[in-house]
py3Dmol code that shows the C-alpha trace and the ligand (Angstrom):
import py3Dmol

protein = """\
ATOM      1  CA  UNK A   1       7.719 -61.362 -15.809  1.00  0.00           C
ATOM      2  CA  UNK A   2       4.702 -59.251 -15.083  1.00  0.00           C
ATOM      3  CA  UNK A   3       5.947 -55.435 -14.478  1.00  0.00           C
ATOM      4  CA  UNK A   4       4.393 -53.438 -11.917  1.00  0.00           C
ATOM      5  CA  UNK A   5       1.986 -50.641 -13.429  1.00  0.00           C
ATOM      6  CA  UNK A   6       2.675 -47.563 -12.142  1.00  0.00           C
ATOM      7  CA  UNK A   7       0.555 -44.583 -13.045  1.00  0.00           C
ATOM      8  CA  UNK A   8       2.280 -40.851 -12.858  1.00  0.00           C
ATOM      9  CA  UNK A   9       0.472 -37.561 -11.942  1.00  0.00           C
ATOM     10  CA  UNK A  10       2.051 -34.477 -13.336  1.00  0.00           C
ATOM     11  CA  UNK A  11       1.530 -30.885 -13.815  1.00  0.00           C
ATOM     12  CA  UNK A  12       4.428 -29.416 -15.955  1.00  0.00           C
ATOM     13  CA  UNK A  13       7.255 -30.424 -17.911  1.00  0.00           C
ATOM     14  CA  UNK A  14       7.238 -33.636 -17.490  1.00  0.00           C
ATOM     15  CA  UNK A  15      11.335 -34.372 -17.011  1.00  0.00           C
ATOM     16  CA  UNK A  16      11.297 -37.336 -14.192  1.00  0.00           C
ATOM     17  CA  UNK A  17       8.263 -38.690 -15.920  1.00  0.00           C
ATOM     18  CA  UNK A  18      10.662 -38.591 -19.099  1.00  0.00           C
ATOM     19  CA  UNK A  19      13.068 -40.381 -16.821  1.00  0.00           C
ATOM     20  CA  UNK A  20      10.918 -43.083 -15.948  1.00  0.00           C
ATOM     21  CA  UNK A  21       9.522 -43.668 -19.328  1.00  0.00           C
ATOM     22  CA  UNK A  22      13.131 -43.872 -20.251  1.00  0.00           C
ATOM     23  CA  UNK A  23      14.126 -46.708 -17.779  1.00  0.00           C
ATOM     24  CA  UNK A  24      10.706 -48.154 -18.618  1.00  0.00           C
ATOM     25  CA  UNK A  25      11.624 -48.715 -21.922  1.00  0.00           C
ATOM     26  CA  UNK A  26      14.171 -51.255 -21.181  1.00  0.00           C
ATOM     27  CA  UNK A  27      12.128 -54.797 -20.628  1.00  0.00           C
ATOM     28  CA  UNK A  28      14.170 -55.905 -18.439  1.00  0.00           C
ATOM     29  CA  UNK A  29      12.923 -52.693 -15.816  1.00  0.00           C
ATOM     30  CA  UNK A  30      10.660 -54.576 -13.388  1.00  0.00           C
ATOM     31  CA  UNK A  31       7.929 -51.505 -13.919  1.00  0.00           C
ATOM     32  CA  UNK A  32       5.680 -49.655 -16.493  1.00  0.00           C
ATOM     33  CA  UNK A  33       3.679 -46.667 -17.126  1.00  0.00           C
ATOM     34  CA  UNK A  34       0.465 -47.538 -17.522  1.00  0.00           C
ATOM     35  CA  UNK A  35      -1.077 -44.172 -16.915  1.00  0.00           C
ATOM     36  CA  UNK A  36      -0.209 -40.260 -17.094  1.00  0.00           C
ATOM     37  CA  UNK A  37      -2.596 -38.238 -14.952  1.00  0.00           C
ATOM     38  CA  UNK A  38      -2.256 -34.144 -15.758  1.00  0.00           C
ATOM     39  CA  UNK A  39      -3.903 -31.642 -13.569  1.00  0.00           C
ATOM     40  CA  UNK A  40      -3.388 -29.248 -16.641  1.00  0.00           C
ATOM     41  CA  UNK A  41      -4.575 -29.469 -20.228  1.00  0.00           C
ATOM     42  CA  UNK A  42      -1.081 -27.491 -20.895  1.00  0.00           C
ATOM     43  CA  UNK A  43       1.459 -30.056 -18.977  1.00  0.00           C
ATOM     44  CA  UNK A  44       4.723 -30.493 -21.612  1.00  0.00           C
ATOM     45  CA  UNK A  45       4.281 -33.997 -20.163  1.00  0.00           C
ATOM     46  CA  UNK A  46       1.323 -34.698 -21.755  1.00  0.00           C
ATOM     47  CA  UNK A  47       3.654 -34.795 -25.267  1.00  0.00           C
ATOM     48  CA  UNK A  48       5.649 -37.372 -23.708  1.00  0.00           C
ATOM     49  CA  UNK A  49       3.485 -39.495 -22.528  1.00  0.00           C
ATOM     50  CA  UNK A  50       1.479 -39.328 -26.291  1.00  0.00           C
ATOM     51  CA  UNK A  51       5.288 -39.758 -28.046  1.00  0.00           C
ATOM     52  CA  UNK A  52       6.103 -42.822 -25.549  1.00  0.00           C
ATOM     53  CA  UNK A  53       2.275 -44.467 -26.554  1.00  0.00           C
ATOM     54  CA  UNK A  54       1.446 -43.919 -22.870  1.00  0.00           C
ATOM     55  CA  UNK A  55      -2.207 -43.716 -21.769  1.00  0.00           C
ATOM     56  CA  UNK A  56      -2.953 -40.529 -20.650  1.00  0.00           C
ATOM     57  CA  UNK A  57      -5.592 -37.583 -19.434  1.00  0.00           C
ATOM     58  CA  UNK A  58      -6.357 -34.220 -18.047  1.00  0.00           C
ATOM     59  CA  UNK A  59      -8.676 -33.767 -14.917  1.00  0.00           C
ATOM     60  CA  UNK A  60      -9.478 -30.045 -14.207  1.00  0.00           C
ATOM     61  CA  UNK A  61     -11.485 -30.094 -11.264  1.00  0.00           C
ATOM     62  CA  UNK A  62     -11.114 -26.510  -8.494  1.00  0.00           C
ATOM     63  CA  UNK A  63     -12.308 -29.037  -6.674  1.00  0.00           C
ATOM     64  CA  UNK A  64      -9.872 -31.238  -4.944  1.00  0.00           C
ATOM     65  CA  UNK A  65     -12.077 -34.647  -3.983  1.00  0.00           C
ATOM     66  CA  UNK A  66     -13.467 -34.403  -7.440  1.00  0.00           C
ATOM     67  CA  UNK A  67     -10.486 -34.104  -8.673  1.00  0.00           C
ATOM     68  CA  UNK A  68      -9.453 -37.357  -6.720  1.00  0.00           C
ATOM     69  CA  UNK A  69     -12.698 -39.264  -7.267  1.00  0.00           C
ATOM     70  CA  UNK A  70     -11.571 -39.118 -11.403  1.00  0.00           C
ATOM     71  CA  UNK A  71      -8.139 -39.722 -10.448  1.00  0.00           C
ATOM     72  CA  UNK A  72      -8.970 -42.992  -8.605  1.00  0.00           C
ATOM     73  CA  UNK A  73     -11.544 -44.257 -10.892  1.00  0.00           C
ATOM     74  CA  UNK A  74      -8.867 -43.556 -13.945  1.00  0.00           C
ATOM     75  CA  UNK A  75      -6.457 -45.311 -11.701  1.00  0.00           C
ATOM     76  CA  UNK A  76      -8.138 -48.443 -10.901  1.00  0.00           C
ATOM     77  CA  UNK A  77      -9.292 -48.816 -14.135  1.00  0.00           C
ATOM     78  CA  UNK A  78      -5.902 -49.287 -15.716  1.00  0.00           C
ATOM     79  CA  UNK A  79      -5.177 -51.372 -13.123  1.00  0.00           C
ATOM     80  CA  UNK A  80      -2.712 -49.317 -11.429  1.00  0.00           C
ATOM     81  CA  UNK A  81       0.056 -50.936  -8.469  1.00  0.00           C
ATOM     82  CA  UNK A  82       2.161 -47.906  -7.303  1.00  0.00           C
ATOM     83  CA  UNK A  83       1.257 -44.257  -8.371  1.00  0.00           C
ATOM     84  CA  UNK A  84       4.304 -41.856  -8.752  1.00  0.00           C
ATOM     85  CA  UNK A  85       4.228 -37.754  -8.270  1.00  0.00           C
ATOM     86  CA  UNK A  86       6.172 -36.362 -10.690  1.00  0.00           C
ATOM     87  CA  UNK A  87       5.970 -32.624  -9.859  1.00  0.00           C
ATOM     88  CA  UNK A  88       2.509 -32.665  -9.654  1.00  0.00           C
ATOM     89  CA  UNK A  89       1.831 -29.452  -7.962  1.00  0.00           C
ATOM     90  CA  UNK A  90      -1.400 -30.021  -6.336  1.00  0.00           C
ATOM     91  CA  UNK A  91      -2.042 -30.853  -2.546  1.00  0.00           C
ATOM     92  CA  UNK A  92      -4.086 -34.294  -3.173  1.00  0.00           C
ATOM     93  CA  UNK A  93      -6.981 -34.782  -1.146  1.00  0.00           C
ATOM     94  CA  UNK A  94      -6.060 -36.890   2.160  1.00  0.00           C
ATOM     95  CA  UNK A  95      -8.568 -39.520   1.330  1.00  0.00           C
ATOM     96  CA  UNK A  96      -6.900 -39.996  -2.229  1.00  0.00           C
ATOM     97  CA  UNK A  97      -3.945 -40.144  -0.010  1.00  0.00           C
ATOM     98  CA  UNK A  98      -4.397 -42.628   2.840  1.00  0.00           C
ATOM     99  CA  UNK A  99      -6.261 -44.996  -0.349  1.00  0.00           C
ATOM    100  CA  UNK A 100      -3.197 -45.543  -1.663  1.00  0.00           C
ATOM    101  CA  UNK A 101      -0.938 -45.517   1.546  1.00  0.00           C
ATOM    102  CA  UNK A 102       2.170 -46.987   1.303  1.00  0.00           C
ATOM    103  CA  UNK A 103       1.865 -47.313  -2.690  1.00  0.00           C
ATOM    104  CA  UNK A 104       1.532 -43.807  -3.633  1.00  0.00           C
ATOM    105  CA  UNK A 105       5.650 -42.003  -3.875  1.00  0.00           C
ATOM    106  CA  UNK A 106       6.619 -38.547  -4.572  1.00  0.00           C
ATOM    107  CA  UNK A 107      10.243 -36.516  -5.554  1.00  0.00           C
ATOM    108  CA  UNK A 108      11.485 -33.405  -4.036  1.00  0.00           C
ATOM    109  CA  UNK A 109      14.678 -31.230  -5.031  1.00  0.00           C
ATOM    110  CA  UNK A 110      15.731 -31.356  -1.504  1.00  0.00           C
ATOM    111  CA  UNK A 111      17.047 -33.721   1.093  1.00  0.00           C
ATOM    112  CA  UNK A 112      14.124 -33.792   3.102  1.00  0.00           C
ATOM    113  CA  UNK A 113      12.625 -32.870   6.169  1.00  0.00           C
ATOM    114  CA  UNK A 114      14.953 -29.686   5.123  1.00  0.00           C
ATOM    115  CA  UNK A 115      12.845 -27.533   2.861  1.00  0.00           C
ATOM    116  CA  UNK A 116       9.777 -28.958   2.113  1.00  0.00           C
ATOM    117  CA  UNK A 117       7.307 -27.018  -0.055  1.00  0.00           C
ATOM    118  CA  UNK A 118       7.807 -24.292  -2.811  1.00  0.00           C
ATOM    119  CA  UNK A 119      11.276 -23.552  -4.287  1.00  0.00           C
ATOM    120  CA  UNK A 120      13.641 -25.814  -1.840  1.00  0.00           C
ATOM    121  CA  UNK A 121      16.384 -24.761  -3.976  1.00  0.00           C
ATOM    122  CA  UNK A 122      15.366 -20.959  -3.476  1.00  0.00           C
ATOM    123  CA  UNK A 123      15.238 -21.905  -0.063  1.00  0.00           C
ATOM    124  CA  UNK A 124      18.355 -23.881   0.098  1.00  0.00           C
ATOM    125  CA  UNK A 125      20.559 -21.338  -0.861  1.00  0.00           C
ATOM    126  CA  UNK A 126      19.052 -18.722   1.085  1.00  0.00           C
ATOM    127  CA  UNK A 127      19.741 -21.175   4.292  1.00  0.00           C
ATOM    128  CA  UNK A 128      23.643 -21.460   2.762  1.00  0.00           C
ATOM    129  CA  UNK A 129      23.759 -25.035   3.037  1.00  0.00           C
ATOM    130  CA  UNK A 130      26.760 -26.658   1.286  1.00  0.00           C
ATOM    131  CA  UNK A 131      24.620 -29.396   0.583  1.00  0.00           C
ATOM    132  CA  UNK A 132      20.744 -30.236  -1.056  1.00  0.00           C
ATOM    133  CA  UNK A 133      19.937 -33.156  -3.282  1.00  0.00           C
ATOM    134  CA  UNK A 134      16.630 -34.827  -3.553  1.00  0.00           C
ATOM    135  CA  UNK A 135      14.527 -37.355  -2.328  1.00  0.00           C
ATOM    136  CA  UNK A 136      12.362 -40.016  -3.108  1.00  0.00           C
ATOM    137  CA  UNK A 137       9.257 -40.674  -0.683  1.00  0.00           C
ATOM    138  CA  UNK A 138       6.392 -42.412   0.464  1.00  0.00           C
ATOM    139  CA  UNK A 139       3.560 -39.995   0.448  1.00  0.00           C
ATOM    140  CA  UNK A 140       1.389 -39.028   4.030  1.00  0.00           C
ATOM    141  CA  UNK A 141      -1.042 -36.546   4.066  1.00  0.00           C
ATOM    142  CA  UNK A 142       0.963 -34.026   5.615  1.00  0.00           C
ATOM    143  CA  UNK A 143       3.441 -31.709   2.501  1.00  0.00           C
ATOM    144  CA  UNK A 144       6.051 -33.622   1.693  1.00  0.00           C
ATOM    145  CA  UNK A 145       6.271 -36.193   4.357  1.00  0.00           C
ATOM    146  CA  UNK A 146       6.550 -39.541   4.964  1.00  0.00           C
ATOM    147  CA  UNK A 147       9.476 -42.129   4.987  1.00  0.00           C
ATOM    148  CA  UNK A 148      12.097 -41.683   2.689  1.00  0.00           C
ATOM    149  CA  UNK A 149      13.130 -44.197   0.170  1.00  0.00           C
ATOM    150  CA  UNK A 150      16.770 -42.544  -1.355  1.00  0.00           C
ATOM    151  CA  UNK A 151      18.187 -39.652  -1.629  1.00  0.00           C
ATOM    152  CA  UNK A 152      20.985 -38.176  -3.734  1.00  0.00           C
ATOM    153  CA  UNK A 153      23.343 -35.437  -2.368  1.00  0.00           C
ATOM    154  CA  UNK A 154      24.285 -32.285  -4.213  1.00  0.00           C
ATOM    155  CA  UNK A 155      26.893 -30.001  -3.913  1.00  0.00           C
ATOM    156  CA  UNK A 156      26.421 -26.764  -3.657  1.00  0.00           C
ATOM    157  CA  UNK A 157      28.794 -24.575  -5.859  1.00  0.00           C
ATOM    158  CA  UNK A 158      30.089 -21.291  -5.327  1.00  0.00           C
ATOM    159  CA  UNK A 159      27.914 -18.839  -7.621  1.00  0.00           C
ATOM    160  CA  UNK A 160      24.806 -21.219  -7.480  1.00  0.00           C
ATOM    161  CA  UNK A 161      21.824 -19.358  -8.734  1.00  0.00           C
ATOM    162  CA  UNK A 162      18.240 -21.106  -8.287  1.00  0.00           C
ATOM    163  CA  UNK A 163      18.302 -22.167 -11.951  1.00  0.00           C
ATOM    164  CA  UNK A 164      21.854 -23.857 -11.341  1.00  0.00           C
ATOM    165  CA  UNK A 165      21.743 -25.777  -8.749  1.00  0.00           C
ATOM    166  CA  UNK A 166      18.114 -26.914 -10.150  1.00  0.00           C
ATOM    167  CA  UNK A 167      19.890 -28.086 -12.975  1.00  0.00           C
ATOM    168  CA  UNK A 168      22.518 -30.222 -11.064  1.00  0.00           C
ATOM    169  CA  UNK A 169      19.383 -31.077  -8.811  1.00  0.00           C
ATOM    170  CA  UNK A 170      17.419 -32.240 -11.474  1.00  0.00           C
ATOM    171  CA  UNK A 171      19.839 -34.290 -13.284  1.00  0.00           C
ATOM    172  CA  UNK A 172      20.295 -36.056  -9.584  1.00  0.00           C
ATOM    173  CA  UNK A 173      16.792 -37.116  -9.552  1.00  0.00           C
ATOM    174  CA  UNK A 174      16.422 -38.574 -12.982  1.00  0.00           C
ATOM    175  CA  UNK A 175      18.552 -41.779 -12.133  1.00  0.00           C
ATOM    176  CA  UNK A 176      17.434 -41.168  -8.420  1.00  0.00           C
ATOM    177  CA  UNK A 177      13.334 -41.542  -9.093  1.00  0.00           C
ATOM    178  CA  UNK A 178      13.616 -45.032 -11.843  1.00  0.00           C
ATOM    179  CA  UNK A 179      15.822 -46.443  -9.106  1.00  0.00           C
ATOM    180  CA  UNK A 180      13.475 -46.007  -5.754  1.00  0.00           C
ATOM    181  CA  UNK A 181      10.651 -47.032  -8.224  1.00  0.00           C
ATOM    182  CA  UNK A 182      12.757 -50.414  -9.259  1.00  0.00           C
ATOM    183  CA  UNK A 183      13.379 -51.039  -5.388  1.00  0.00           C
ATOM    184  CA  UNK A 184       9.510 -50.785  -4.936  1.00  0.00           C
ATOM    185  CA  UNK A 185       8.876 -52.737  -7.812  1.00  0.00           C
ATOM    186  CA  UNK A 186      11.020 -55.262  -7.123  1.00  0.00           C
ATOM    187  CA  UNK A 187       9.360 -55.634  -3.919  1.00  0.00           C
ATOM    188  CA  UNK A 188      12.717 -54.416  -1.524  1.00  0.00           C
ATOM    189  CA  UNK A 189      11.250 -51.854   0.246  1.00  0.00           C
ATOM    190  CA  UNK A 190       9.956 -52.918   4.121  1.00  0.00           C
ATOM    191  CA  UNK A 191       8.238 -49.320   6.005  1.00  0.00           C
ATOM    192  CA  UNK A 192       8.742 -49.810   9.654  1.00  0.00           C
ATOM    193  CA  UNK A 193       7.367 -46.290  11.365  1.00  0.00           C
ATOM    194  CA  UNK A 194       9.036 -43.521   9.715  1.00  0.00           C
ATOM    195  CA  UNK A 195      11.738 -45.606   8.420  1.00  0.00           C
ATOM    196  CA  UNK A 196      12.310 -47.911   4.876  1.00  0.00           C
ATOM    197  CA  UNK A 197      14.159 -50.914   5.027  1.00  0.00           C
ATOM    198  CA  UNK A 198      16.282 -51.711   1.278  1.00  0.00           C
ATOM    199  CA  UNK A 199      16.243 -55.680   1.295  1.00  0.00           C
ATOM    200  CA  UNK A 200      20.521 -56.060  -0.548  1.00  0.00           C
ATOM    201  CA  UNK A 201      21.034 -52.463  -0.377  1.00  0.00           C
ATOM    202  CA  UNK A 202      23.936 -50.539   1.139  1.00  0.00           C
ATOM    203  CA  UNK A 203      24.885 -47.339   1.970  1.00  0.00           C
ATOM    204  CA  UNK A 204      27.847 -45.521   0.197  1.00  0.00           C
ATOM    205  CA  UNK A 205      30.634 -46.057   2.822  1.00  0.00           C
ATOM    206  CA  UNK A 206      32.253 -42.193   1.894  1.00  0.00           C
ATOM    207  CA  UNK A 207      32.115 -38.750   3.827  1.00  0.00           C
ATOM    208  CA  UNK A 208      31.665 -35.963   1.195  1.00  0.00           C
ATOM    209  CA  UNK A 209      33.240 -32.969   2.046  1.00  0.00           C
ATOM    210  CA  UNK A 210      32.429 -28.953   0.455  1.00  0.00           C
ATOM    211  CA  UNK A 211      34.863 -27.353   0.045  1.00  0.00           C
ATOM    212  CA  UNK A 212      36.511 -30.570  -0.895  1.00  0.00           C
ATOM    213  CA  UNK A 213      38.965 -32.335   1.763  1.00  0.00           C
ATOM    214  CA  UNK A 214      41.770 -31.487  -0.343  1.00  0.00           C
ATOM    215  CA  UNK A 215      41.225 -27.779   0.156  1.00  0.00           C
ATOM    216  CA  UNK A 216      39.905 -27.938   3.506  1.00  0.00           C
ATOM    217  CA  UNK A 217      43.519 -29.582   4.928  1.00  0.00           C
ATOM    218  CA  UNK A 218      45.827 -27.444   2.356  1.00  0.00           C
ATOM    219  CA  UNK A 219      44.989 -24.590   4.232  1.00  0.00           C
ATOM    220  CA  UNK A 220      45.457 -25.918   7.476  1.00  0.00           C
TER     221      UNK A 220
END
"""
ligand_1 = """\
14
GRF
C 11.129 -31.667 -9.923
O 12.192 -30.898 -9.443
C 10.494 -32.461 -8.814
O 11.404 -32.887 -7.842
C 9.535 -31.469 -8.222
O 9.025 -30.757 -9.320
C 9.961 -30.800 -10.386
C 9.242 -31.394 -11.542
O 10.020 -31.400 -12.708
N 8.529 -32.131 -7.422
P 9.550 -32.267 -13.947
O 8.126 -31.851 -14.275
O 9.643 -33.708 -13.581
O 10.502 -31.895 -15.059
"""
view = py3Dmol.view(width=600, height=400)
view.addModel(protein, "pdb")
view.setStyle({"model": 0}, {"cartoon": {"style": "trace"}})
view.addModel(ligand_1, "xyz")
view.setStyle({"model": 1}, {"stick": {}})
view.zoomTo()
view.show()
C-alpha cells in the first residue's frame, strides 16, 4: 500500500508532530512523514524529526513569499500529498496557501470559529465557556479558517489556569490530529462549501453536560 506523504511545518515543540510520527510508525497507518519544515533553527521539533529519521530543514526568511517559495520547492521535491501545520506560528503567504488548497490542514486548541488566533485557551477562559477542545482544519487564507474536519470537546474544570486546560487540550489533539490525517489519507473526506463530508463516519450520539447531569438534576 503506498502511504500518503505528508510533510509538517512547525515552529516549537514539536508535540502533535510527535503524535503523528507516533501513529506513523505503525505500517499499517495509511500516511507518512516525509518532510519537517521549521521556521526556526531552535524548534524542539527539529530533535524529533532527526530521532524519528525524518527529513527535515530550517527556512529563515523575514520574508514571507520567500519563505514560501523554499517551502514549496522543499515540498515538491519530496514529493509531498497533504502538508500538515503543526503549530507553526507563521501567517503563510496566501499564494503558498491557495497552491495547496484543499491539501494543506492545520490544529487549533479551540473549537473553532470560537477563538481563533493567539492563546484560545487564554481566551477561552476569559469568555467562561464550560467547553473548548480543538480542531482539525482545512486551511484558507483567512486565520484559522476553513472547513473543519473533527473536533474534540474539552471540559472545562473549575480552577482551570491557561497551562491546565492546555494540558487537557493538548492531550485531546494528539489522537485528534493522526485521526483527521488518516480520514484524509484514506481518501474519506468530501469539502462541499464550508462543510466536510466523513465517507463511514458518525457522530457520537451523547449530550455532554458541565457541571455533569448528575449534579445539574441533584440540585433540582
Ligand atoms: C498546539 O496547541 C496546536 O494546536 C497549536 O500550537 C500548539 C503546538 O504545540 N497550533 P506543539 O508544537 O505541537 O507541541
Amino acid at each position: 500500500m503506498a502511504r500518503l506523504k505528508v510533510g509538517v511545518l512547525i515552529s516549537g515543540r514539536g508535540s502533535n508532530l510527535q503524535a503523528l510520527i507516533e501513529a506513523a510508525a505503525d505500517p499499517g497507518y495509511p500516511a507518512e512523514i516525509v518532510l519537517v519544515i521549521s521556521n526556526r533553527p531552535d524548534a524542539a521539533g527539529l530533535v524529533r524529526a532527526t530521532n524519528a529519521g525524518i527529513a527535515h530543514r530550517t527556512i529563515v526568511h523575514a520574508d514571507r513569499r520567500l519563505f514560501a517559495a523554499e517551502a514549496q520547492a522543499g515540498l515538491q521535491h519530496s514529493g509531498v500529498e497533504l502538508v500538515a501545520l503543526a503549530g507553526f506560528m507563521r501567517i503563510l503567504d496566501t499564494g503558498f496557501v491557495e497552491a495547496w488548497r484543499d491539501r494543506l490542514v492545520n490544529i487549533h486548541p479551540s473549537l473553532l470559529p470560537a477563538f481563533p488566533g493567539l492563546h484560545p485557551q487564554r481566551q477561552a477562559l476569559a469568555a467562561g465557556v464550560r467547553f473548548s477542545g480543538c480542531t482539525v482544519h482545512f486551511v484558507r487564507p483567512e486565520i484559522d479558517t476553513g472547513p473543519i474536519i473533527a473536533q474534540a470537546v474539552v471540559p472545562v474544570e473549575a480552577g482551570d489556569d491557561d497551562a491546565r486546560l492546555s494540558e487537557r487540550i493538548l492531550a485531546a489533539e494528539h489522537t485528534l490530529y493522526p485521526m483527521a490525517v488518516r480520514l484524509f489519507a484514506e481518501g474519506r473526506l468530501r469539502i462541499d462549501g464550508n462543510m466536510v463530508a466523513i465517507s463511514g463516519a458518525s457522530a457520537p450520539r451523547i449530550a455532554v453536560f458541565n457541571p455533569s447531569q448528575t449534579l445539574a438534576s441533584a440540585s433540582r
